[in-house]
Backbone as numpy.savetxt, mean C-alpha at the origin, in Angstrom:
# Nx Ny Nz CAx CAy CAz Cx Cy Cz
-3.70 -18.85 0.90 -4.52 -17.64 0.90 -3.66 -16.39 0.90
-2.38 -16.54 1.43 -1.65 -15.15 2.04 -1.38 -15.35 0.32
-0.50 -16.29 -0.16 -0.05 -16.14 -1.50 -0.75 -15.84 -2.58
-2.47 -15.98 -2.14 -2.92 -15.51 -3.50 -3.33 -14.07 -3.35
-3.76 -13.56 -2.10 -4.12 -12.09 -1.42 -2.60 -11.37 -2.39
-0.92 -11.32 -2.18 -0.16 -11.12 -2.38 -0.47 -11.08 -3.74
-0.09 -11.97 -4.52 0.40 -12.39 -6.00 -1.13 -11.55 -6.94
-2.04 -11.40 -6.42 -3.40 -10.44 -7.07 -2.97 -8.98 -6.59
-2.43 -8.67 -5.89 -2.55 -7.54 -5.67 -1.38 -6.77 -6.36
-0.40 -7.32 -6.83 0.46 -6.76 -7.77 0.51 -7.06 -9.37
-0.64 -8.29 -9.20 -1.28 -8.39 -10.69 -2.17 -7.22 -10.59
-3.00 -6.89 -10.24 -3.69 -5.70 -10.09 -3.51 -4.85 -10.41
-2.06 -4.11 -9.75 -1.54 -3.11 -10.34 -0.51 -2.24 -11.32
-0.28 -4.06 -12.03 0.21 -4.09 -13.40 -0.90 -3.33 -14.39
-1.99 -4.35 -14.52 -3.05 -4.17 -14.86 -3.55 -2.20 -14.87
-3.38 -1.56 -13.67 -3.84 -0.63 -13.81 -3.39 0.42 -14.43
-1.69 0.02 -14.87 -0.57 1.16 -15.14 -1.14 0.77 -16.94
-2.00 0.34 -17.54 -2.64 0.24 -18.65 -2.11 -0.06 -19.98
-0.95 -0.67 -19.55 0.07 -0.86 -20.52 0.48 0.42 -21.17
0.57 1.57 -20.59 0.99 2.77 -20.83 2.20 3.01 -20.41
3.84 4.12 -21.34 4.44 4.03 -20.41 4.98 5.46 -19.81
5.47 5.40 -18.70 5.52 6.09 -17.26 7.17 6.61 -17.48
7.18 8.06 -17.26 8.99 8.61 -17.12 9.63 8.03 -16.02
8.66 8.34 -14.67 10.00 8.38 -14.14 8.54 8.24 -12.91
8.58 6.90 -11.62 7.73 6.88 -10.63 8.39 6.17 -9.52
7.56 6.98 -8.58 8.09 7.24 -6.82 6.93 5.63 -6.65
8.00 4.94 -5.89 7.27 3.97 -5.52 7.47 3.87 -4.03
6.45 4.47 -2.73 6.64 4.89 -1.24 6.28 3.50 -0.48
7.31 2.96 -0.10 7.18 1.59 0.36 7.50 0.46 -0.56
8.48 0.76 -1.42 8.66 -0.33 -2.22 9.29 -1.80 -1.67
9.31 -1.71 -0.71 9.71 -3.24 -0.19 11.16 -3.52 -1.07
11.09 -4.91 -1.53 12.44 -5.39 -1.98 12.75 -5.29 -3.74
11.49 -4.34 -4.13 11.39 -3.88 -5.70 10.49 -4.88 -6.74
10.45 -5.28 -6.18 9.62 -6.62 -7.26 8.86 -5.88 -8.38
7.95 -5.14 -7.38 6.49 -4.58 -8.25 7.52 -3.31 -9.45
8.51 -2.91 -8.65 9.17 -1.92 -9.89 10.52 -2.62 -10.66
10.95 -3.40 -10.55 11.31 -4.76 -11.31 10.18 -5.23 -12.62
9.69 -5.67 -11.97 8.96 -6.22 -13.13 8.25 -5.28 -14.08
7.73 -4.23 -13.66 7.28 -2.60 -14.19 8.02 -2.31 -15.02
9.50 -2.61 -15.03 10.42 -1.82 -15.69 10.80 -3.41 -16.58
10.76 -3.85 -16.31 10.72 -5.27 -17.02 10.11 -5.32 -18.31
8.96 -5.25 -18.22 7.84 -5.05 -18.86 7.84 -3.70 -20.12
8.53 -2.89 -19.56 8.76 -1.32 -20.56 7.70 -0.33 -19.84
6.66 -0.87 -18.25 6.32 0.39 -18.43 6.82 1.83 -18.06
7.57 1.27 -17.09 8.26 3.08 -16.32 9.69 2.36 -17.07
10.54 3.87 -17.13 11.96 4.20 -17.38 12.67 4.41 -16.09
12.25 5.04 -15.20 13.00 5.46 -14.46 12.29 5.79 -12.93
13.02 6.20 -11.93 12.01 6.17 -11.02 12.98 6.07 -9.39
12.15 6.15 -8.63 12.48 6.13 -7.10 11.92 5.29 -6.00
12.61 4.31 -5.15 11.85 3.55 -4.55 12.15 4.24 -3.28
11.29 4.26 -2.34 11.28 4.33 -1.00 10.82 3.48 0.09
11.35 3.34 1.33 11.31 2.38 2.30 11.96 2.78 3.55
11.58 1.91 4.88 12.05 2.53 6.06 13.47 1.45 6.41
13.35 0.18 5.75 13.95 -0.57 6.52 14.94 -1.20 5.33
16.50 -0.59 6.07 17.65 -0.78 4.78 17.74 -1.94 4.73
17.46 -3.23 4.97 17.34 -4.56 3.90 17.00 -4.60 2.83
15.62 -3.87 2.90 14.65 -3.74 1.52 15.30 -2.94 1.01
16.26 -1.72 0.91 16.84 -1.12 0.21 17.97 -1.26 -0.40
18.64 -2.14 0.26 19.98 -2.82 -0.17 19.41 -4.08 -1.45
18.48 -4.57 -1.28 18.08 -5.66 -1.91 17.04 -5.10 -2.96
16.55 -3.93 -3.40 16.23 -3.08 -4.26 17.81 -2.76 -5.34
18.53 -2.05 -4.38 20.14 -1.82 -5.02 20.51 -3.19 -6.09
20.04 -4.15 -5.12 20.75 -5.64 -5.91 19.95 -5.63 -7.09
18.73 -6.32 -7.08 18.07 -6.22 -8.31 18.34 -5.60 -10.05
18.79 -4.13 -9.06 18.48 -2.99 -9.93 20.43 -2.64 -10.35
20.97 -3.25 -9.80 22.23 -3.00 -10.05 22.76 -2.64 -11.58
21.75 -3.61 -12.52 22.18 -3.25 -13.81 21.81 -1.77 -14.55
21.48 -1.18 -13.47 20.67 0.18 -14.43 20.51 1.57 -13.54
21.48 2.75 -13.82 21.67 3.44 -13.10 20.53 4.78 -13.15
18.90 4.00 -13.65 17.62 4.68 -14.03 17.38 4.91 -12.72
17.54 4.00 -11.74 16.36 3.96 -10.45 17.29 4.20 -9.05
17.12 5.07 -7.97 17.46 5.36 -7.03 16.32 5.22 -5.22
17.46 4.52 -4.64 16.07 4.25 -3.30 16.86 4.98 -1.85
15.87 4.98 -1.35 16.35 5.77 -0.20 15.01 5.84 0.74
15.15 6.51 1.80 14.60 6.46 3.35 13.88 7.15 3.35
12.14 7.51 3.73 11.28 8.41 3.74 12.35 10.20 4.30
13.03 10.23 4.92 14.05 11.36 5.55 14.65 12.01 4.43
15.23 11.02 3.48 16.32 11.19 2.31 15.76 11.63 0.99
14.32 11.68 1.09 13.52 12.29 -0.26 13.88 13.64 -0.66
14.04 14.57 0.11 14.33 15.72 -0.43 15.41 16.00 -0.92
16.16 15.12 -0.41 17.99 15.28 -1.22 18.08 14.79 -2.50
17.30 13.37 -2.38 17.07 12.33 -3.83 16.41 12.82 -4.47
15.23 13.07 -4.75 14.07 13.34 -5.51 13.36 14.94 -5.86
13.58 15.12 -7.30 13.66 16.78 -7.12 11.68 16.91 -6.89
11.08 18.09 -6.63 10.14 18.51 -6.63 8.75 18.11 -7.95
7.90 17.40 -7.97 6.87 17.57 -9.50 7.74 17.04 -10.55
8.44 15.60 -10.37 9.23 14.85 -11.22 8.76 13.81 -11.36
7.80 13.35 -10.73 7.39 11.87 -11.27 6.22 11.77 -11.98
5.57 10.79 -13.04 4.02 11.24 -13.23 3.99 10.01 -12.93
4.13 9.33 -11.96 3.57 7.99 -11.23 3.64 8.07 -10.42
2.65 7.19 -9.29 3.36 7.28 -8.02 2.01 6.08 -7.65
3.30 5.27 -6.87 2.70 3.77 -6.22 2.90 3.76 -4.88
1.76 3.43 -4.25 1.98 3.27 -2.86 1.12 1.84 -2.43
1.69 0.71 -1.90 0.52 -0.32 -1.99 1.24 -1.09 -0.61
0.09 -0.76 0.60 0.37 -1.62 1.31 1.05 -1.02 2.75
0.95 0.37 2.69 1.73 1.19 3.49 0.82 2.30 4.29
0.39 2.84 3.93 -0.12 3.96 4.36 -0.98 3.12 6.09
-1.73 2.25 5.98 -2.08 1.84 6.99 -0.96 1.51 8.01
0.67 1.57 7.55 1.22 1.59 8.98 1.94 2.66 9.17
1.87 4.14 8.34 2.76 5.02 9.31 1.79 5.76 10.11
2.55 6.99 11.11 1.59 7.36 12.09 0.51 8.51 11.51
0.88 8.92 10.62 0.51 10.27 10.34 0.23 9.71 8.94
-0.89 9.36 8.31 -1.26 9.06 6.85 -1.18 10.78 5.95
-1.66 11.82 6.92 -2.14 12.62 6.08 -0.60 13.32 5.65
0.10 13.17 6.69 1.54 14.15 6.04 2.23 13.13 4.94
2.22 11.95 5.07 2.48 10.92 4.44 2.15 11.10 3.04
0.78 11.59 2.41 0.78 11.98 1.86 0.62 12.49 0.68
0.94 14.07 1.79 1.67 14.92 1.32 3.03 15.42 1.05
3.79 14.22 1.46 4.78 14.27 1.40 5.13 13.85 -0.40
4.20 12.57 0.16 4.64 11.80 -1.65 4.40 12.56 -2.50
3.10 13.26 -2.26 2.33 14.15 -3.57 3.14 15.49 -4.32
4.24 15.97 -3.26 5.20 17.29 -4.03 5.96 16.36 -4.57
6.45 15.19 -4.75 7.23 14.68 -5.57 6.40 14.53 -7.28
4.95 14.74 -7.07 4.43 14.23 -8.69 3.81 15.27 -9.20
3.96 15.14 -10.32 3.71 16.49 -11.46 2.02 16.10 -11.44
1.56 17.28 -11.72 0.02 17.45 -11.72 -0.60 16.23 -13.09
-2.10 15.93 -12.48 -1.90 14.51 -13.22 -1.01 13.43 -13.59
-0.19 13.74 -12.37 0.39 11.92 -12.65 -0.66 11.22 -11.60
-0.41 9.87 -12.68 -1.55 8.57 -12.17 -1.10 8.39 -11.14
-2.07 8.14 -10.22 -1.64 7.89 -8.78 -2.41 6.17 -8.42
-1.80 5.81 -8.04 -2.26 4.13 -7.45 -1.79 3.89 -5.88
-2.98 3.66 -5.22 -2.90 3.79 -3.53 -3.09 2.35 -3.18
-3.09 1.13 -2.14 -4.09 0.25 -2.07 -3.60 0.32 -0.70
-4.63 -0.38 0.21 -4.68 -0.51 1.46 -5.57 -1.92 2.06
-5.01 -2.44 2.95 -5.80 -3.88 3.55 -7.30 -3.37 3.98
-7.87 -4.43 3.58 -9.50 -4.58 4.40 -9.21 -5.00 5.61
-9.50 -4.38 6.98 -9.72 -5.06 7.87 -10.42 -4.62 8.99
-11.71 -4.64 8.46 -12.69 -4.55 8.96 -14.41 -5.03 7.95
-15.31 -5.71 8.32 -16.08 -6.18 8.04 -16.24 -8.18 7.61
-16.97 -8.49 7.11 -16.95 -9.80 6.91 -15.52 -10.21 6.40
-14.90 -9.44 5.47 -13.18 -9.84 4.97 -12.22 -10.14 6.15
-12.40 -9.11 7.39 -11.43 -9.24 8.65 -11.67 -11.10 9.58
-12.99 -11.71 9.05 -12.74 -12.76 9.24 -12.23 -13.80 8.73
-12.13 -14.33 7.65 -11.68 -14.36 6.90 -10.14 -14.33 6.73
-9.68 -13.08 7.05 -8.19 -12.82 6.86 -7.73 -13.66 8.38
-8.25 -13.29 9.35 -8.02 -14.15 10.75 -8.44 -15.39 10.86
-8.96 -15.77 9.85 -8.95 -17.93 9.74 -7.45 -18.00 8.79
-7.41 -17.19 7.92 -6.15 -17.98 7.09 -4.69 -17.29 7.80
-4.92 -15.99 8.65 -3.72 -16.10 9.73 -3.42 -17.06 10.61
-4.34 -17.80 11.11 -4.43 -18.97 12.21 -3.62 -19.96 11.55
-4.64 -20.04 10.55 -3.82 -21.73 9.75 -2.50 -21.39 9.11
-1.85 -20.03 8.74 -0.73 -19.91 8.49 0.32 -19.95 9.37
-0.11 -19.54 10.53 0.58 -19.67 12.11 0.98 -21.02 12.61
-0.20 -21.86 12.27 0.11 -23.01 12.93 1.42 -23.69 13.63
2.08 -23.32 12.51 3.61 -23.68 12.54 4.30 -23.04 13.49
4.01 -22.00 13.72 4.46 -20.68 14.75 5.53 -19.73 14.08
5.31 -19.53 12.86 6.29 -18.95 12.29 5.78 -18.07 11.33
4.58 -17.89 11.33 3.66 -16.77 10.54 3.51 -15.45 11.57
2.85 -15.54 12.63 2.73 -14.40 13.44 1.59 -13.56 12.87
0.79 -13.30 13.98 -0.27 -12.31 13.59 -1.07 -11.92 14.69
-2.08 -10.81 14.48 -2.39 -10.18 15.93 -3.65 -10.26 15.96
-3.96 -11.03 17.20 -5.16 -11.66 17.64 -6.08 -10.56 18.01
-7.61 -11.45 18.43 -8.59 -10.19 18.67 -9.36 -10.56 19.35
-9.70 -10.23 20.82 -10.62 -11.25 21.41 -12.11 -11.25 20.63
-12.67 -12.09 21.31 -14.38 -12.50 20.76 -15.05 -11.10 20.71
-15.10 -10.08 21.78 -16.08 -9.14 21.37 -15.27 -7.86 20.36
-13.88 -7.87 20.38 -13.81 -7.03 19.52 -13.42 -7.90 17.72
-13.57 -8.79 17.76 -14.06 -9.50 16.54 -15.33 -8.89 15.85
-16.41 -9.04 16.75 -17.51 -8.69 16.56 -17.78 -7.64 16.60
-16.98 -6.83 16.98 -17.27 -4.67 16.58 -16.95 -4.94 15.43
-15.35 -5.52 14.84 -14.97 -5.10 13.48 -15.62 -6.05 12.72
-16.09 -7.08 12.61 -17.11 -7.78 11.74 -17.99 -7.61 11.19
-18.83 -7.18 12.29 -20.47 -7.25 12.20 -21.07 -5.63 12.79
-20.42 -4.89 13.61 -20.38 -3.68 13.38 -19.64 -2.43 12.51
-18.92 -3.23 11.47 -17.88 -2.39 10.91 -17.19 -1.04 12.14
-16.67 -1.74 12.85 -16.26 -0.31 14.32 -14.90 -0.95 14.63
-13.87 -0.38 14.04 -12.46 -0.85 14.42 -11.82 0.06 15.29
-12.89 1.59 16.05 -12.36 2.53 16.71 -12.60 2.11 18.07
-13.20 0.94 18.39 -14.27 1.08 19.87 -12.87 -0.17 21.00
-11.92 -1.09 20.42 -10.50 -1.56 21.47 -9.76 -1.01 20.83
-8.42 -1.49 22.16 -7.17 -0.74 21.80 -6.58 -1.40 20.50
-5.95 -0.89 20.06 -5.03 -0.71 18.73 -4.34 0.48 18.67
-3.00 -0.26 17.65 -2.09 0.93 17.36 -2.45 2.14 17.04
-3.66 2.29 16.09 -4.68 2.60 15.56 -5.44 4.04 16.17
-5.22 3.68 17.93 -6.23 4.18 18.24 -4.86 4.85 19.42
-4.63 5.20 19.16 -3.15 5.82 19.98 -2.37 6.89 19.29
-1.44 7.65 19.83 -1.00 8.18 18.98 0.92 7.57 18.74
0.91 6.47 17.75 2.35 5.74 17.51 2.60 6.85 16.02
4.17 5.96 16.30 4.98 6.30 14.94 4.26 5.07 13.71
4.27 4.26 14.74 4.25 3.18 13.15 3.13 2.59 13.70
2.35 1.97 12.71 1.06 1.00 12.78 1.03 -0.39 12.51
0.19 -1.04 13.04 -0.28 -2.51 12.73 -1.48 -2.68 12.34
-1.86 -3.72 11.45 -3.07 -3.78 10.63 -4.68 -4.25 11.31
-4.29 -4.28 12.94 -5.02 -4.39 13.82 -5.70 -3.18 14.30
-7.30 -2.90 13.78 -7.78 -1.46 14.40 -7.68 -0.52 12.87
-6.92 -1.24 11.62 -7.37 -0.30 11.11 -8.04 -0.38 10.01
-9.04 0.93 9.67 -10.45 1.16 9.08 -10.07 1.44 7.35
-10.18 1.25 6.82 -9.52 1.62 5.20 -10.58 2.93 4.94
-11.82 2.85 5.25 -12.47 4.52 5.11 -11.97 5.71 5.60
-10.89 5.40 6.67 -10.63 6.56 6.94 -9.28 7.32 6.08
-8.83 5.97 5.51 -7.70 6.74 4.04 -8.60 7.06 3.12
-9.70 6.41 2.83 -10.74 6.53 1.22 -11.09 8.11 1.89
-11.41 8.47 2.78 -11.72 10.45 2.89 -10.54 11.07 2.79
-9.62 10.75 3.29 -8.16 11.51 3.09 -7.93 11.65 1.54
-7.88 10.51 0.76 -7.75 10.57 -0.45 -9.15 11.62 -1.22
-9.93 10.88 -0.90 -11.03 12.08 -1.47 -10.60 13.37 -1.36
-10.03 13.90 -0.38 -10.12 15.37 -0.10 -8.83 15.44 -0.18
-7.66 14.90 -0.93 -6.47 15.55 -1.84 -6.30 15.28 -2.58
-6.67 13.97 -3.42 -6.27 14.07 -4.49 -8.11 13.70 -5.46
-7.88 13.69 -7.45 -9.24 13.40 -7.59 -9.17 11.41 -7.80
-10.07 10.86 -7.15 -10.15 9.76 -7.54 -10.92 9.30 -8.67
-10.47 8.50 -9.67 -11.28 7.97 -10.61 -12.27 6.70 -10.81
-11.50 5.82 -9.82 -11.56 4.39 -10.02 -11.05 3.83 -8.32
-12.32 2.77 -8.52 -12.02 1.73 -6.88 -12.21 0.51 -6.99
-11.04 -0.15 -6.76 -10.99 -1.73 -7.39 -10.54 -2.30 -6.05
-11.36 -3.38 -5.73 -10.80 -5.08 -4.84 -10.04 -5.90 -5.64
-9.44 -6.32 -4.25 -8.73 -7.81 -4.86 -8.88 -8.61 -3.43
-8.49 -10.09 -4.10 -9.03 -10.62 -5.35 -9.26 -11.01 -5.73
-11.10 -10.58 -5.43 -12.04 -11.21 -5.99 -13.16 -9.68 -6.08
-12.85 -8.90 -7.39 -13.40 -7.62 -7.60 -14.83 -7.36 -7.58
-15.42 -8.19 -8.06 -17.01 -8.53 -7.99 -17.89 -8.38 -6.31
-16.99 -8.93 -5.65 -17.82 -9.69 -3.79 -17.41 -8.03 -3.21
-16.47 -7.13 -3.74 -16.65 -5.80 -3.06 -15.78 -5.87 -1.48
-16.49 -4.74 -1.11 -15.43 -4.59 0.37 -16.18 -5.80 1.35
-16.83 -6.37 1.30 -17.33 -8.19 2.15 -16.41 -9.09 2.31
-15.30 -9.28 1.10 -15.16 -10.85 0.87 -13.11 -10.55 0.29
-13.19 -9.26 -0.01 -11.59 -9.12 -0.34 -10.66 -8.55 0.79
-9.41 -8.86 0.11 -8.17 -8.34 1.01 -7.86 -7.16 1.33
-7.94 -5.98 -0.23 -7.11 -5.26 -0.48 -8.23 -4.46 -0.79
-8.21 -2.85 -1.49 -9.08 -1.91 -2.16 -7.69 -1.05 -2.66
-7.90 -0.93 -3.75 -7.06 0.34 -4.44 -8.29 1.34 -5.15
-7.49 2.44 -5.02 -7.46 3.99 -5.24 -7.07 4.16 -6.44
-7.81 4.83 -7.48 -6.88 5.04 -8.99 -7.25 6.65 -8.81
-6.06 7.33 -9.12 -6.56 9.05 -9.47 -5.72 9.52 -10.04
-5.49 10.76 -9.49 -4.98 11.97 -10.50 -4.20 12.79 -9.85
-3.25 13.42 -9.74 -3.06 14.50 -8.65 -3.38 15.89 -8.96
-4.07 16.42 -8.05 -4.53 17.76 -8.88 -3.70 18.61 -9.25
């Protein structure tokens, strides 16, 4: 289940870059590069910027990418040195925004890096409603082993975020004021208004299974524009 939640959600957002191609895109949380690997694989972006907090993933971005002195990565801190101002007309963020502390400076941070109308692609976990169960049966059985790890929820706050859609009412990272977040406590509507009210959205896609809606999927992406 974790592998197919994963492996759809970056089919997804192959899919959305429209077989069109892209100068130069900020990818904020790029993990170990895959999704901009294969992007550039493919012919759609030329060039571009990955970002990340944790220098494994950035050293192992470096590796990948070693053959091609197009793409540069560095530390949410290190953007302003790397990355000039309204230079990218892409910008990928998938999988992140639900753990830093501050979504809204977050960003705005990314957004002075992209030229007006560049395509913007956001996605964020479901976890809350009938999907949050769901995701906590196939955490269990991935755990089994004890080597998956994941964050439990007692019986009644199961049932706020289930069946009341209410991921504000126990504690969570969520509900505190941290640097960094866990996917425990948090609401994906409360990025879908943030996004509404900075950038324009066009398009709202699940994965993955696009049809069953926010009930039965993992993920929801954001397609827009930057104004």
């Amino acid at each position: 289940m974790t592998r197919l939640a994963h492996q759809s959600r970056f089919n997804r957002v192959l899919k959305l870059l429209d077989n069109r191609q892209y100068h130069c895109v900020l990818d904020y949380g790029c993990g170990d590069g895959w999704l901009l690997k294969t992007a550039w694989e493919k012919g759609v972006i030329q060039s571009g910027f990955g970002v990340d907090i944790a220098p494994h993933m950035l050293l192992a971005c470096q590796e990948i990418f070693s053959e091609t002195q197009d793409f540069q990565f560095c530390q949410p801190d290190a953007m302003a040195s790397t990355i000039s101002p309204n230079s990218c007309d892409l910008l990928l963020c998938t999988e992140t925004l639900e753990h830093v502390g501050n979504a809204e400076a977050t960003l705005a941070q990314m957004l002075q890096y992209c030229r007006v109308e560049a395509k913007i692609i956001i996605s964020v976990p479901i976890e809350i409603g009938p999907s949050l169960l769901l995701k906590q049966l196939g955490r269990y059985l991935a755990n089994l082993k004890g080597r998956y790890g994941y964050e439990r929820y007692t019986l009644p706050e199961l049932f706020a975020a289930t069946i009341l859609w209410d991921a504000a009412c126990f504690p969570s990272s969520h509900s505190e004021n941290a640097e960094m977040r866990s996917h425990k406590g948090f609401d994906y509507r409360t990025i879908e208004k943030l996004l509404n009210d900075q950038i324009a959205i066009e398009r709202t896609f699940f994965s993955p299974f696009s049809s069953l809606g926010k009930y039965f999927n993992s993920t929801i992406f954001f397609v827009g524009r930057k104004r």
